[in-house]
NUVOGU-299619 format. One record per residue (C-alpha): x, y, z; residue number from 1. Coordinates in nm, 3 decimals. Example, Ala and Ser with C-alpha at 12.3 -4.5 7.8 and 13.67 -1.06 7.14 Angstrom:
> 1.230  -0.450  0.780  1;
> 1.367  -0.106  0.714  2;
***
This chain:
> -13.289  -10.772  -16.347  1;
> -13.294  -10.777  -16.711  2;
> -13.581  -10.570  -16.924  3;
> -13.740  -10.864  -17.020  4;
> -13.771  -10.978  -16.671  5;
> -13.961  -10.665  -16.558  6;
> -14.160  -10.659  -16.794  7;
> -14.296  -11.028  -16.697  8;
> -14.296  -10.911  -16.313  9;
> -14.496  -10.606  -16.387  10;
> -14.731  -10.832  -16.581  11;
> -14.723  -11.086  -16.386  12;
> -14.813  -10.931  -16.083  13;
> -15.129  -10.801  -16.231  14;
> -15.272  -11.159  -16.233  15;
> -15.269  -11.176  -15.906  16;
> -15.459  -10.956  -15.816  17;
> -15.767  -11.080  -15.921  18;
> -16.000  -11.238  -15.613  19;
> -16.261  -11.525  -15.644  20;
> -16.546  -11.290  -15.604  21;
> -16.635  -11.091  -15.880  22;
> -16.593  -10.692  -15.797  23;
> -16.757  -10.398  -15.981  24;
> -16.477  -10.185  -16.078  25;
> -16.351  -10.268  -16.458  26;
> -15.995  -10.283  -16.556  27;
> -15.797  -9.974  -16.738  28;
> -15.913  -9.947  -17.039  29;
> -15.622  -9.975  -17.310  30;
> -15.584  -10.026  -17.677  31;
> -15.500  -10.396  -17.772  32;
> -15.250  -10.435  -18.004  33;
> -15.418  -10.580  -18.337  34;
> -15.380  -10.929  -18.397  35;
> -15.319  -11.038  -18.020  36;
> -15.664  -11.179  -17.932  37;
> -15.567  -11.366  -18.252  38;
> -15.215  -11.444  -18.165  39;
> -15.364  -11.564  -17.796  40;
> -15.535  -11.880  -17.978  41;
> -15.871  -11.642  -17.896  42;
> -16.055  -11.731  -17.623  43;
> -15.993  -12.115  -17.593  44;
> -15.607  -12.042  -17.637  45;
> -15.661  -11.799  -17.345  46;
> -15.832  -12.013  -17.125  47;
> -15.604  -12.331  -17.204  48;
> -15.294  -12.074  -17.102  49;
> -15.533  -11.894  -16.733  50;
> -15.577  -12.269  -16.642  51;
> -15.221  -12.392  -16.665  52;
> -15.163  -12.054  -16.492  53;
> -15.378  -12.069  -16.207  54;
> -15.312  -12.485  -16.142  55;
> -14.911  -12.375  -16.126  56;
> -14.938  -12.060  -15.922  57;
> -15.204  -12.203  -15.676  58;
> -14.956  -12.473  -15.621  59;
> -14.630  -12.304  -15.583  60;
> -14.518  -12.309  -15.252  61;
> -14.354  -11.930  -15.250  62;
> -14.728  -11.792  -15.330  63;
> -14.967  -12.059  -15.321  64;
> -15.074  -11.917  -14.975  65;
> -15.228  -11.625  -15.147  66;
> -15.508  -11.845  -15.338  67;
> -15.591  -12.006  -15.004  68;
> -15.926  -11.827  -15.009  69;
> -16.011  -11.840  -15.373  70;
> -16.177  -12.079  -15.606  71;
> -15.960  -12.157  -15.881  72;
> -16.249  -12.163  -16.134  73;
> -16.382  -11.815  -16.049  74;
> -15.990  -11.707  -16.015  75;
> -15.942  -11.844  -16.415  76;
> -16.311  -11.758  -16.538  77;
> -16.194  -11.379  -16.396  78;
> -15.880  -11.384  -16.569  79;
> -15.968  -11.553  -16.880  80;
> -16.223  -11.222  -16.951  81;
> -15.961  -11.015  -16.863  82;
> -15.719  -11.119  -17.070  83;
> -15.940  -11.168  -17.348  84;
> -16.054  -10.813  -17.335  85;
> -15.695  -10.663  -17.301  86;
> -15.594  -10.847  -17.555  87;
> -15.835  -10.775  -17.800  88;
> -16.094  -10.981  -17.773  89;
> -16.499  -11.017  -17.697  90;
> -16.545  -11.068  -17.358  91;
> -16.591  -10.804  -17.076  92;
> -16.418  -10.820  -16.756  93;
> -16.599  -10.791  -16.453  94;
> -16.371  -10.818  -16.230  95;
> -16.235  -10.550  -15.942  96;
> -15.954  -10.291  -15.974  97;
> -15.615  -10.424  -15.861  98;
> -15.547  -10.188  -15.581  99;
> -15.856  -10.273  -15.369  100;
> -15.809  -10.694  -15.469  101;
> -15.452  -10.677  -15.362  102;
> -15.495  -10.398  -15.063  103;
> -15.498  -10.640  -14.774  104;
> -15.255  -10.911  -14.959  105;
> -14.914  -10.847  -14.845  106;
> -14.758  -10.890  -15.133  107;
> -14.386  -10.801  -15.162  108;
> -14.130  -10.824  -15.448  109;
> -13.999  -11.146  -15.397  110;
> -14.390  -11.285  -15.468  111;
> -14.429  -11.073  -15.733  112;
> -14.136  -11.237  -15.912  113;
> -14.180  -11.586  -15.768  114;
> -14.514  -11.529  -16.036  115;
> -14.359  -11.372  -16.283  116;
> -14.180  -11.731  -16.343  117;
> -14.526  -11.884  -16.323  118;
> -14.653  -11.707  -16.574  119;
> -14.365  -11.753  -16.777  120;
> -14.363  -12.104  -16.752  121;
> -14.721  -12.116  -16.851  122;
> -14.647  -11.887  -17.155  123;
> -14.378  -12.133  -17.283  124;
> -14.567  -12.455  -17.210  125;
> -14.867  -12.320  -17.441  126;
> -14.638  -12.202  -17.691  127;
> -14.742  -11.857  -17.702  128;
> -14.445  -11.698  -17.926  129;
> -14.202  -11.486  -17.712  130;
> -14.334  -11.153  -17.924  131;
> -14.675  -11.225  -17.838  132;
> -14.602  -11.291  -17.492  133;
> -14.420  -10.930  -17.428  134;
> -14.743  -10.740  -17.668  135;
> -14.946  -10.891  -17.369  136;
> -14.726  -10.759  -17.122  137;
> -14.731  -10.445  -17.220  138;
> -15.100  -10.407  -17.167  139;
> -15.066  -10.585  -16.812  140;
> -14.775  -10.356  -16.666  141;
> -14.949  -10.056  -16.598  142;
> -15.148  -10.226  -16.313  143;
> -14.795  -10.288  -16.111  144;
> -14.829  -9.991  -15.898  145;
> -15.155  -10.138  -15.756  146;
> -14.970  -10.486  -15.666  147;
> -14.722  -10.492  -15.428  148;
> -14.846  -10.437  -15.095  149;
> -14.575  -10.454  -14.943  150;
> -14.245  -10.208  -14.998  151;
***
């Protein structure tokens, strides 16, 4: 697997973690690189991109199964603040810590990348610049070790 490629499944797996029903812990707090709220389109460039997301990997038939008890709107309200605030941006995330959202999940490797290529075709379809794209990464790949449920 190529670097770029793990760095999309680390990040990648991160957005799934996140459940319907909003949780208490917060995400890891991290320094966003400046500009990529910006970069993002802010928050209606983020949104535009967690919606394509979520419709795509709710849909997919190697993962869909996994969003079989979530509501897509909580699912991309969730994601939308987290990305925003990772990447830079006003909002606050609310939503729980990956390792007790993904705990009972079973989620192995092969979903993990089957969303990585979600997510990447989401990225490309909103036009998000392929710099941009890995500076977001970055902030999303430390939450991998929380993910994958199953080794």
């Amino acid at each position: 697997m190529t670097t770029q490629l793990c760095a999309w499944a680390v990040a990648a797996a991160c957005l799934l973690a996140l459940p319907a029903a909003a949780q208490t812990a917060s995400t890891p707090s991290s320094t966003a690189p400046a500009g990529l709220y910006q970069a993002l389109g802010e928050k209606p460039g983020i949104t535009r991109l967690v919606d394509d997301f979520v419709n795509r990997a709710v849909k997919d038939p190697r993962i869909g199964s996994h969003f079989k008890d979530t509501k897509p709107q909580a699912l991309k309200e969730s994601l939308t603040d987290q990305i925003c605030q990772l990447s830079g941006g006003p909002c606050q995330y609310e939503g729980g810590d990956m390792k007790s959202a993904h705990a009972d999940m079973d989620i192995t490797k092969a979903h993990f990348n089957a969303l990585v290529e979600v997510l990447q075709a989401a990225m490309a379809t909103q036009g998000i610049a392929f710099t941009q794209q890995n500076r977001l990464l970055a902030l999303l790949a430390p939450m991998h070790r929380d993910i994958i449920t199953v080794r």
